[in-house]
N, C-alpha and C positions, 0 to 999 in steps of 0.2 A: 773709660773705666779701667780701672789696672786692679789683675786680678789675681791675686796671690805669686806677684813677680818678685824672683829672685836675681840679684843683679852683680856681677863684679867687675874689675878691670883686669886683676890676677888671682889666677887661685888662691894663692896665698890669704887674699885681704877681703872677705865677704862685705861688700857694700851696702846695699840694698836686701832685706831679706822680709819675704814674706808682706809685701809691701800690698794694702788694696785698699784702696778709696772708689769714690765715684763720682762726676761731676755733669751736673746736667747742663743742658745749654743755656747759656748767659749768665752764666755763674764765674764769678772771679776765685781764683786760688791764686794765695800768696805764698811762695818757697823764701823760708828764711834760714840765716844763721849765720855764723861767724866767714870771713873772710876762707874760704877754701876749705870749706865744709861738705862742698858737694853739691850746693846749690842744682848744679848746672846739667847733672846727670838723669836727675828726672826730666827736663826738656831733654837731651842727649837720645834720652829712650822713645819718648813723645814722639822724637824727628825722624825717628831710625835712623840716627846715625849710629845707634847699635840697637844689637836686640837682648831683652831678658834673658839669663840663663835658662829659666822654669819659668812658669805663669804665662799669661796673656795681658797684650792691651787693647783695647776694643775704642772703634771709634765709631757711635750710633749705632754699634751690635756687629763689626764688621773688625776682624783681626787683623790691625793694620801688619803681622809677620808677614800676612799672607796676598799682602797688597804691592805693588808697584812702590817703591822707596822713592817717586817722583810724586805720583800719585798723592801718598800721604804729607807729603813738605806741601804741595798745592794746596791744601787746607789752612793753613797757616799763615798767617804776616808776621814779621820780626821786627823791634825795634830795642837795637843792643845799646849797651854802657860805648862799645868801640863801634862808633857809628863805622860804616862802610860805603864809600862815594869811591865813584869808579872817574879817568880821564874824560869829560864829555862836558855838554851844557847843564845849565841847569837840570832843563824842560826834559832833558835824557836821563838824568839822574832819577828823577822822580816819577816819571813814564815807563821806568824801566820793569819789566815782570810782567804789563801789562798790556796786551795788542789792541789795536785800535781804537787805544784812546785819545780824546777830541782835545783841544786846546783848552777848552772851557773847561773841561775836568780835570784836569789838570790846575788849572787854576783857581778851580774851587775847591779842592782840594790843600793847596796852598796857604788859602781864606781860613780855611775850618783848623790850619797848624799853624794859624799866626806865623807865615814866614814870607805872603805875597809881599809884602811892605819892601822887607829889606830885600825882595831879591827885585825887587824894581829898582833900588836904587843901587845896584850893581853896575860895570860898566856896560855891559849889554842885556839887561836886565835878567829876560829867563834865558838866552842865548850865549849868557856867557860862558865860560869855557872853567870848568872845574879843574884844579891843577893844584901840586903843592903850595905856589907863591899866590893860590889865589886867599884873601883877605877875608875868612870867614872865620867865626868866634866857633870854639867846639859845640856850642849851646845851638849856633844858625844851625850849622852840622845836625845835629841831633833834631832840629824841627826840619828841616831835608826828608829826614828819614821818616820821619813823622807822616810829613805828606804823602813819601811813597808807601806806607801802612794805609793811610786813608783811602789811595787811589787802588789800592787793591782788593780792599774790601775782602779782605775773607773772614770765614765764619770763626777760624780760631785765632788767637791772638798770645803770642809770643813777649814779654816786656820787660827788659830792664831798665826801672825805674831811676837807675844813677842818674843824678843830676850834678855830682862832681867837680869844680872847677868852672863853675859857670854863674855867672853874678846872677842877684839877688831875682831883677827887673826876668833877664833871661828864665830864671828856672820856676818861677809864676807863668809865664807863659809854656812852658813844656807842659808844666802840669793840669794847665788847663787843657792843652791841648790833650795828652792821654787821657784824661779824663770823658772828654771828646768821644776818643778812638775807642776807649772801652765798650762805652754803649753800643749792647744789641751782640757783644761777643762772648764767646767764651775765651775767659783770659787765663793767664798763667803768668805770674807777676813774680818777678824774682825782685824784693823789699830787700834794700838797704834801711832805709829811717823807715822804722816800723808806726812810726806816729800818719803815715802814709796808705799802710792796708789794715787798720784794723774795722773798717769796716768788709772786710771779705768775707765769703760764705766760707772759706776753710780757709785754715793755716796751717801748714807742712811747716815742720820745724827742724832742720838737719843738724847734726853734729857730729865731726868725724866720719861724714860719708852715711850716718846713719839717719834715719827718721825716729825720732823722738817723743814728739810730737803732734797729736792732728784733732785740730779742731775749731771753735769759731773762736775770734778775740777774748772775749765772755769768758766761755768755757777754760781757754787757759790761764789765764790768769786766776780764776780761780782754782785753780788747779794747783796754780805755786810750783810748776815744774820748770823743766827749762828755758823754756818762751818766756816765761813771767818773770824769770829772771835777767832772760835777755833784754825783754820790753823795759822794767822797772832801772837797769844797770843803762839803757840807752837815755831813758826818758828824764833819771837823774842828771846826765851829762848835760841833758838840753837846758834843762830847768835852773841847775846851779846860777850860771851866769845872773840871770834876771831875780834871783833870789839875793843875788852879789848887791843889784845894782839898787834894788829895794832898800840892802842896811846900808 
């Protein structure tokens, strides 16, 4: 719950102001809006990687200011637009966060992000050695991380859903896979193609660092405010083409 939190980076520029929702557990929220919006600052606050100016955020009735800043990231899986693979094996990459876990979980894990396949046929399948020159598409990358989400299993859930530069075949599977990962969490989805979350229980909609918007698909759109016009000026773009290829 975020509760009447006020947020900036400099004095100067008030960000966030007076900001309060609430989200129950298993509940998806989607963070939209244009490219450098601000997207990112509401998770930024979530993680403590800073704190509110004023207000509070509460996590199951519990202020996470007043918690451990390890503590609270513990709660959390991440899966980013800039996947992150560190020098290691596979089987370490994606084991990684997470103490004694078994070979089998790990591989089933694997199984549930559509990515066991391709890394068997690797040259040392899960053994092999992760490196700049090593031969993975961004898309394998990004189901990597995927798996290391799965295998960590925690209750909240971090997601950027970019799929970006990644073929057709590849980003069908990402999506089933997050679709996957979601179930049973609570999520926080930062929506590029908003044809993606409009089944979410809220929609945060930022502009200029500001929140504009908050509500379910439905409701904004008929609303005819910002969102709706984001939504309507995106869903045009998609639609043209195949409107193209109809005349």
């Amino acid at each position: 719950e975020f509760k009447d939190v006020d947020f900036s980076y400099t004095e100067e520029k008030p960000l966030i102001e007076h900001l309060s929702f609430s989200v129950r557990a298993g509940e998806k929220v989607a963070i939209v809006g244009p490219t450098g919006a601000g997207k990112t600052t509401i998770v930024n606050l979530l993680m403590r990687f800073y704190d509110p100016r004023s207000g509070k955020i509460e996590i199951d009735g519990f202020d996470i200011s007043e918690m451990n800043r390890e503590n609270v990231r513990e709660q959390f899986s991440m899966v980013l637009q800039d996947t992150w693979l560190f020098e290691g094996t596979v089987y370490e990459n994606i084991a990684y966060g997470r103490e004694g876990v078994t070979k089998e979980e790990v591989e089933a894990a694997c199984r549930a992000s559509y990515c066991d396949r391709f890394i068997r046929l690797l040259p040392k399948g899960y053994d092999t050695v992760i490196t700049d020159s090593t031969s993975l598409s961004g898309g394998q990358k990004q189901l990597l991380t995927i798996a290391r989400a799965f295998l960590s299993d925690k209750p909240l859930l971090i997601l950027d859903e970019a799929t970006s530069d990644v073929d057709t075949r590849t980003e069908i599977l990402i999506q089933k896979a997050m679709d996957k990962l979601m179930k049973g969490k609570t999520c926080f989805v930062i929506a590029h193609r908003l044809s993606t979350i409009v089944n979410a229980d809220m929609i945060i909609a930022v502009d200029n660092g500001k929140i504009v918007d908050i509500g379910t698909h439905k409701e904004l759109l008929e609303e005819g405010g910002f969102y709706a016009k984001l939504y309507n000026s995106q869903y045009s773009r998609i639609s043209q083409p195949s409107l193209a290829a109809e005349n």
